[in-house]
N, CA, C and O atoms as a DFTB+ gen file, in Angstrom:
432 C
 N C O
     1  1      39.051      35.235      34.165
     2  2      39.746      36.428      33.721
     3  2      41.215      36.080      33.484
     4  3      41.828      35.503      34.382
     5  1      41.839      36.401      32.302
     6  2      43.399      36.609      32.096
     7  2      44.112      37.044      32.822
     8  3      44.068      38.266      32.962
     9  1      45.084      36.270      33.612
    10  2      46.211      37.289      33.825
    11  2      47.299      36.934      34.685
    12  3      47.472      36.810      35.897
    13  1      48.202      36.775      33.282
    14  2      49.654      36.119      33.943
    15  2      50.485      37.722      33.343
    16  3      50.099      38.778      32.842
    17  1      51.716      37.155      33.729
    18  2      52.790      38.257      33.597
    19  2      53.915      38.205      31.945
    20  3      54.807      38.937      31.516
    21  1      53.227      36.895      31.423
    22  2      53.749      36.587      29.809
    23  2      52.236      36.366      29.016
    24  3      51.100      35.972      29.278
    25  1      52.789      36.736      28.213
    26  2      51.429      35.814      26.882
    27  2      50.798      34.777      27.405
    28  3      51.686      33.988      27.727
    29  1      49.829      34.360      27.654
    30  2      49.046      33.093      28.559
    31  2      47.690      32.507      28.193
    32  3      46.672      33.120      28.514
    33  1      47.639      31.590      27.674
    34  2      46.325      31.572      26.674
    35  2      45.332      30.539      27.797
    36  3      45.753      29.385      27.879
    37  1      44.348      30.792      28.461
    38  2      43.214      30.159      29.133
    39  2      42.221      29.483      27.820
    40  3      42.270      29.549      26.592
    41  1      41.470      28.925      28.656
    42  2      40.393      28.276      27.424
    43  2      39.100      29.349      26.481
    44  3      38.273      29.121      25.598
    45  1      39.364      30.094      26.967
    46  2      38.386      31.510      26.617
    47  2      39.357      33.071      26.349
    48  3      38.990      33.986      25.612
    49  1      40.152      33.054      26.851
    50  2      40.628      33.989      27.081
    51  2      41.917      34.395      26.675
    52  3      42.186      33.627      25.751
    53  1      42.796      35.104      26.825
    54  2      44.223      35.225      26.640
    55  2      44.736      36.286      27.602
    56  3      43.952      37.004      28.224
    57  1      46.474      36.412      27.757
    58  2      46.708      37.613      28.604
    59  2      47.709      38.238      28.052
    60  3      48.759      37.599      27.994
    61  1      47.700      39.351      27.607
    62  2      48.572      39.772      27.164
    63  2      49.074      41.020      28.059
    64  3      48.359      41.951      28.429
    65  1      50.793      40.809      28.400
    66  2      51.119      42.041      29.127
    67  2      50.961      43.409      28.280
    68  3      51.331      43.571      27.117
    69  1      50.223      44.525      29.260
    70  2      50.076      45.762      28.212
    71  2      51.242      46.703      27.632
    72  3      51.267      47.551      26.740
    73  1      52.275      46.146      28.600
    74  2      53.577      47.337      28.326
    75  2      54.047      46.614      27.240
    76  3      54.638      47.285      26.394
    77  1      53.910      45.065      26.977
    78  2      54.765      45.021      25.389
    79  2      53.785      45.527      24.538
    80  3      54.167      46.241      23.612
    81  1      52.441      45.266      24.687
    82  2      51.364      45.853      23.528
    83  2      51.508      46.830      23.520
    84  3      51.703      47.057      22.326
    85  1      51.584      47.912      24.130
    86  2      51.790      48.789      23.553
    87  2      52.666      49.449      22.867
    88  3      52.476      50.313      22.011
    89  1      53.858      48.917      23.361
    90  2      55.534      49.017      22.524
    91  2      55.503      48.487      21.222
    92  3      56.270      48.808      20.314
    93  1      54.015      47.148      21.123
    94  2      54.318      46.800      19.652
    95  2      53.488      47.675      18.805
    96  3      53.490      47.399      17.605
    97  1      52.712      48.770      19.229
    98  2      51.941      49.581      18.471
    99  2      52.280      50.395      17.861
   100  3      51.767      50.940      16.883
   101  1      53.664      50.648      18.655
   102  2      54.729      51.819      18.188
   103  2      55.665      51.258      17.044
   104  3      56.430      52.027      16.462
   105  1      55.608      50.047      16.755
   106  2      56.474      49.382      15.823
   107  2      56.242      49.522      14.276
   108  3      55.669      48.658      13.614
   109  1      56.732      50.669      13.775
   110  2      56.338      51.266      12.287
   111  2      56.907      50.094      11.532
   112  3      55.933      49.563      10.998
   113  1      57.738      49.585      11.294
   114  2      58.251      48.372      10.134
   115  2      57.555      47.338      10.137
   116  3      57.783      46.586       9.188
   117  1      56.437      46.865      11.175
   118  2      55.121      46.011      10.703
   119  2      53.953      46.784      10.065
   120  3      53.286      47.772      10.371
   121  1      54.003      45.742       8.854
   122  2      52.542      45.940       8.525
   123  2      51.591      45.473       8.563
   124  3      51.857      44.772       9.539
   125  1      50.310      45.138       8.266
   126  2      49.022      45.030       8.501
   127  2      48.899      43.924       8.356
   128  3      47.915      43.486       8.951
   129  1      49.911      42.629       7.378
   130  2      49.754      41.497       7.560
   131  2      50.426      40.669       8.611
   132  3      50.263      39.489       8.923
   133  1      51.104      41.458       9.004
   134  2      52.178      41.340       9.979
   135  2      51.589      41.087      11.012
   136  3      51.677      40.058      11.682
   137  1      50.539      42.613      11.326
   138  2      50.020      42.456      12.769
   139  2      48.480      42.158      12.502
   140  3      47.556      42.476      13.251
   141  1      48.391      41.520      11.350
   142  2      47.296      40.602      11.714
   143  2      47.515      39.021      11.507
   144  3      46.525      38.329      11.265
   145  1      48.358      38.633      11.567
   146  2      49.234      37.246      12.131
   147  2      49.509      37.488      13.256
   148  3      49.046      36.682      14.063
   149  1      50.150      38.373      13.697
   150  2      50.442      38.403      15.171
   151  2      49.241      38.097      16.111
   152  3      49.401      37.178      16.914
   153  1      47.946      38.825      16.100
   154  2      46.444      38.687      16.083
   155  2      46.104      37.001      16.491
   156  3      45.836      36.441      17.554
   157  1      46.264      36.535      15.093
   158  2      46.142      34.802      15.221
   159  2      46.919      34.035      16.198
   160  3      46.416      33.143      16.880
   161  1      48.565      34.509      16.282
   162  2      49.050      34.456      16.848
   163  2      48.954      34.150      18.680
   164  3      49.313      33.184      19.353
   165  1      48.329      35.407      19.033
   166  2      47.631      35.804      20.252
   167  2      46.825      34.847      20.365
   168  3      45.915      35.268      21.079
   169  1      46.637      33.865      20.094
   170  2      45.333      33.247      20.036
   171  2      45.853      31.350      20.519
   172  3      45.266      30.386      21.010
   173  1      46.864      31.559      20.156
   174  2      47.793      30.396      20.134
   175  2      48.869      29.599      21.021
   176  3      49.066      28.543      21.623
   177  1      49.457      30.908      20.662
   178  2      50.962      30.890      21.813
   179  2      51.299      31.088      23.055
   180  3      50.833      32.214      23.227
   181  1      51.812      30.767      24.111
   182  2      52.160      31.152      25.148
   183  2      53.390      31.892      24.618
   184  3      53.800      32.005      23.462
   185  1      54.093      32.591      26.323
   186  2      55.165      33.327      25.988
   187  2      55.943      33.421      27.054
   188  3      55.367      33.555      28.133
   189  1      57.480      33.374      27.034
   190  2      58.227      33.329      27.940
   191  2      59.149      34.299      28.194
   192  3      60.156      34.185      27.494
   193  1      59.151      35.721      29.377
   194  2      59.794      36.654      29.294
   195  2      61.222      36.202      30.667
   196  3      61.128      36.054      31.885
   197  1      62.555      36.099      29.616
   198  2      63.727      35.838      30.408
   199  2      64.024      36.451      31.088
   200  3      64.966      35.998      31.737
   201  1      63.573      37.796      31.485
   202  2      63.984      38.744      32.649
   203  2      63.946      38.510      34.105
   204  3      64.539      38.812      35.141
   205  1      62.514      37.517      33.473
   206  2      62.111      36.919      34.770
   207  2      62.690      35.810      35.455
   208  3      62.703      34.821      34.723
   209  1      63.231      35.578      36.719
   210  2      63.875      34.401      37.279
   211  2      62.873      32.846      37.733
   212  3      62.526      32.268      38.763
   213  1      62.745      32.705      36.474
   214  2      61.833      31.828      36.864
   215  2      62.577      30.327      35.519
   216  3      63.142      30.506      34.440
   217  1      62.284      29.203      36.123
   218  2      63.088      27.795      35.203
   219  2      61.992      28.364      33.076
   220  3      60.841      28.727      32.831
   221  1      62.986      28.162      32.352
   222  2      62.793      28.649      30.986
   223  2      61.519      26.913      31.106
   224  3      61.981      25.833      31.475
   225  1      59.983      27.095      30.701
   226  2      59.062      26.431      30.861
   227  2      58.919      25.229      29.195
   228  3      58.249      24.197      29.149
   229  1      59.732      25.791      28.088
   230  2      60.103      25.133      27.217
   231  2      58.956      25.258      26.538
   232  3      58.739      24.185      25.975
   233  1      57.806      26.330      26.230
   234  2      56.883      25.978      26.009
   235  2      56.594      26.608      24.283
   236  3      56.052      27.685      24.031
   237  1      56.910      26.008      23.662
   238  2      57.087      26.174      22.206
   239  2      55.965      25.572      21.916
   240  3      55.606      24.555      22.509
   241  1      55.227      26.179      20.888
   242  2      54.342      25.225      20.302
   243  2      54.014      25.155      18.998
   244  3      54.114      26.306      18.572
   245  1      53.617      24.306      17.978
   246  2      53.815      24.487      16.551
   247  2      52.853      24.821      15.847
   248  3      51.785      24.389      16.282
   249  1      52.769      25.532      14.753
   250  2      52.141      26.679      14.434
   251  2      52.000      26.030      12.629
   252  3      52.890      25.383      12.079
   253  1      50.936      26.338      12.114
   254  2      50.562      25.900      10.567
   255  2      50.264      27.215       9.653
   256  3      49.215      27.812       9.413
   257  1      51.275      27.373       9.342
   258  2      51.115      29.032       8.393
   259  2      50.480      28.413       7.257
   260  3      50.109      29.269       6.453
   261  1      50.196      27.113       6.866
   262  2      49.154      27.261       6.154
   263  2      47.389      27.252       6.529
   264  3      46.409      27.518       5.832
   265  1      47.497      26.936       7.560
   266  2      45.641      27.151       8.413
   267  2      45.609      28.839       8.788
   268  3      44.577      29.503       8.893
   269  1      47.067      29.367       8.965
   270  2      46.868      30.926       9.739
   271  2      46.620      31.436       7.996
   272  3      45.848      32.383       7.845
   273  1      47.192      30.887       6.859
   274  2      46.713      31.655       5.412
   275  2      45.684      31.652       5.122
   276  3      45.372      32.467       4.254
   277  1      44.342      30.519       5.824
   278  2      43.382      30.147       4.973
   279  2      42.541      30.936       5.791
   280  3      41.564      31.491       5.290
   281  1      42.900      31.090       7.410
   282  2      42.089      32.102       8.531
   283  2      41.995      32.818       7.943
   284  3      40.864      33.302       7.888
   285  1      43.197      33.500       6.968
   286  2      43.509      35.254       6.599
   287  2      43.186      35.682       5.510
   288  3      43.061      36.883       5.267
   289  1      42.971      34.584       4.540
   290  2      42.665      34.510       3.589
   291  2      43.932      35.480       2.700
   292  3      43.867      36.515       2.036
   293  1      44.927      34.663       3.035
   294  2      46.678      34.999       2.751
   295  2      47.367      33.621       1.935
   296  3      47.022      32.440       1.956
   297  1      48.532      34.343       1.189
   298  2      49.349      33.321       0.894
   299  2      49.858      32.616       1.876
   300  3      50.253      33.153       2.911
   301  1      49.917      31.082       1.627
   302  2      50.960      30.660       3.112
   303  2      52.477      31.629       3.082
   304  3      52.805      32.240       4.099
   305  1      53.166      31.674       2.063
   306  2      54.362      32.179       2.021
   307  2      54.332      34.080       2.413
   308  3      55.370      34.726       2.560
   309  1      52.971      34.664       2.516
   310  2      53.175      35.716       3.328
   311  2      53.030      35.709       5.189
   312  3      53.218      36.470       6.139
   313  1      52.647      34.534       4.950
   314  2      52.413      34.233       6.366
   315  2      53.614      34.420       6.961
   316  3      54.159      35.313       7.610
   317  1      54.052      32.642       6.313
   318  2      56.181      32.535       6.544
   319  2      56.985      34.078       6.431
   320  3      58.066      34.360       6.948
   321  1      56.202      34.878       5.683
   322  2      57.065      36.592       5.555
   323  2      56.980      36.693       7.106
   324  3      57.656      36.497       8.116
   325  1      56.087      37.001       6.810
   326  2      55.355      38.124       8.340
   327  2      55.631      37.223       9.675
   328  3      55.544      37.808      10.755
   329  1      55.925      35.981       9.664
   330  2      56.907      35.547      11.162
   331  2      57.661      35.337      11.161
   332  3      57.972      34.684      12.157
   333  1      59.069      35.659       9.901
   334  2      59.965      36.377       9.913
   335  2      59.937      37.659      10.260
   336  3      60.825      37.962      11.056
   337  1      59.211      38.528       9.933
   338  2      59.313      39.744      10.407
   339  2      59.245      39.728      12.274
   340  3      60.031      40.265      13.055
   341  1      58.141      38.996      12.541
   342  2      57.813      39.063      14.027
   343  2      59.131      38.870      14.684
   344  3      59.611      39.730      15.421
   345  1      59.929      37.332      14.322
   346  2      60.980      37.189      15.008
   347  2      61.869      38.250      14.308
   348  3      62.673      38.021      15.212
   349  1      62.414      39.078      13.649
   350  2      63.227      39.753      13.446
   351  2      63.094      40.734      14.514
   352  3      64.152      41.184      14.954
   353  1      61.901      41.194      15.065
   354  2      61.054      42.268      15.473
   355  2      61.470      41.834      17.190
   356  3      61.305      42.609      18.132
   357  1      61.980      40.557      17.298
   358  2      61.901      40.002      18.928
   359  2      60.630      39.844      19.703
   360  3      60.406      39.807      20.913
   361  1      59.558      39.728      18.223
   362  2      58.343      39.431      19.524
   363  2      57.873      37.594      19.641
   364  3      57.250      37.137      20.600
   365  1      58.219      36.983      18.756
   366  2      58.393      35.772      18.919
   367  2      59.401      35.048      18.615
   368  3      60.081      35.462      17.676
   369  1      59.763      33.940      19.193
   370  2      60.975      33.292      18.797
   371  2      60.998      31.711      18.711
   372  3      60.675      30.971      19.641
   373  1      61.409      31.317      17.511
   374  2      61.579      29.645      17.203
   375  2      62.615      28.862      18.430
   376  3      63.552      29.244      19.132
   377  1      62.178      28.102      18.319
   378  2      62.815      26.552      19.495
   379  2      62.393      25.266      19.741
   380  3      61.348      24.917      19.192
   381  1      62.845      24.659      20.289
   382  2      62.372      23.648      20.845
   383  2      62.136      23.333      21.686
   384  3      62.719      24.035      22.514
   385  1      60.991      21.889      22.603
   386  2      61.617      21.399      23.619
   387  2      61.441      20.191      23.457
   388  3      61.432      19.646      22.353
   389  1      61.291      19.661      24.470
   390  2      61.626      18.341      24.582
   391  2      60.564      17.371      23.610
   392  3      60.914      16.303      23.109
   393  1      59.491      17.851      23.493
   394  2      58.463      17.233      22.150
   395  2      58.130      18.224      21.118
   396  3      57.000      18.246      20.630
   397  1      58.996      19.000      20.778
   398  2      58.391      19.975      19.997
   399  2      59.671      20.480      19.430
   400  3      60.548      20.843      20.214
   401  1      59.895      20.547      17.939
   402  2      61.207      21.065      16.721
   403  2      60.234      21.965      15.874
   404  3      59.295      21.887      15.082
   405  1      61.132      22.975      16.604
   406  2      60.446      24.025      15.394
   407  2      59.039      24.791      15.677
   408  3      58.133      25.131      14.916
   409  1      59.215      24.919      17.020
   410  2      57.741      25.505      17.443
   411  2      58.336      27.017      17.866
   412  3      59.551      27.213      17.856
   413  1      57.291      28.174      18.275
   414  2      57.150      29.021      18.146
   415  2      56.880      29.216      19.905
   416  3      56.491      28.307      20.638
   417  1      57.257      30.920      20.434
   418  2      56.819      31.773      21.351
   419  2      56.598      32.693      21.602
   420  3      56.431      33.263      20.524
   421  1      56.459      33.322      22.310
   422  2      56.131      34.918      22.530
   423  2      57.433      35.374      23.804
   424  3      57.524      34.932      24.949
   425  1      58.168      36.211      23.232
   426  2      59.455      36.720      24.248
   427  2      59.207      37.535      25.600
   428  3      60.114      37.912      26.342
   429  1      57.837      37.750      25.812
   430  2      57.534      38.151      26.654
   431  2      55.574      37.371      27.006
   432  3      54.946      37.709      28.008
């Protein structure tokens, strides 16, 4: 069973905290391609919420908006839209760490 206190992906499973899901349901300026990348997304990413006092885990990981276009049967370049939108939105955010430029997370 799922269940950490950030985005947390097990080998079967995922965890998503419910108080951001549901805050992102309320989010009228995504649309449908938006939050169905986000979807794929969920599927992928871990996520790191800074509120929490815990060492930042660096856990970025890199992401192929052209395999999430061919899942979606999307342009790659609406893909690249729509996680701009996400990070505009603060639900994921670009970084690095120590083996990884340009990878992706979940802010909570």
């Amino acid at each position: 069973m799922a269940n950490n206190k950030n985005v947390y992906q097990q080998k079967e499973n995922v965890s998503i905290p419910k108080k951001q899901l549901l805050e992102i349901s309320q989010y009228d300026h995504l649309d449908e391609e938006d939050l169905r990348v986000l979807l794929v997304l969920f599927t992928e990413l871990n996520g790191y919420n800074y509120q929490r006092q815990v060492k930042d885990p660096e856990n970025f990981k890199l992401i192929q908006p052209k395999a999430i276009a061919e899942a979606l049967d999307f342009k790659p370049k609406a893909v690249k839209k729509s996680i701009s939108h996400l990070i505009d939105a603060g639900i994921i955010e670009k970084g690095d760490s120590e083996t990884v430029r340009g990878g992706y997370r979940f802010t909570f």
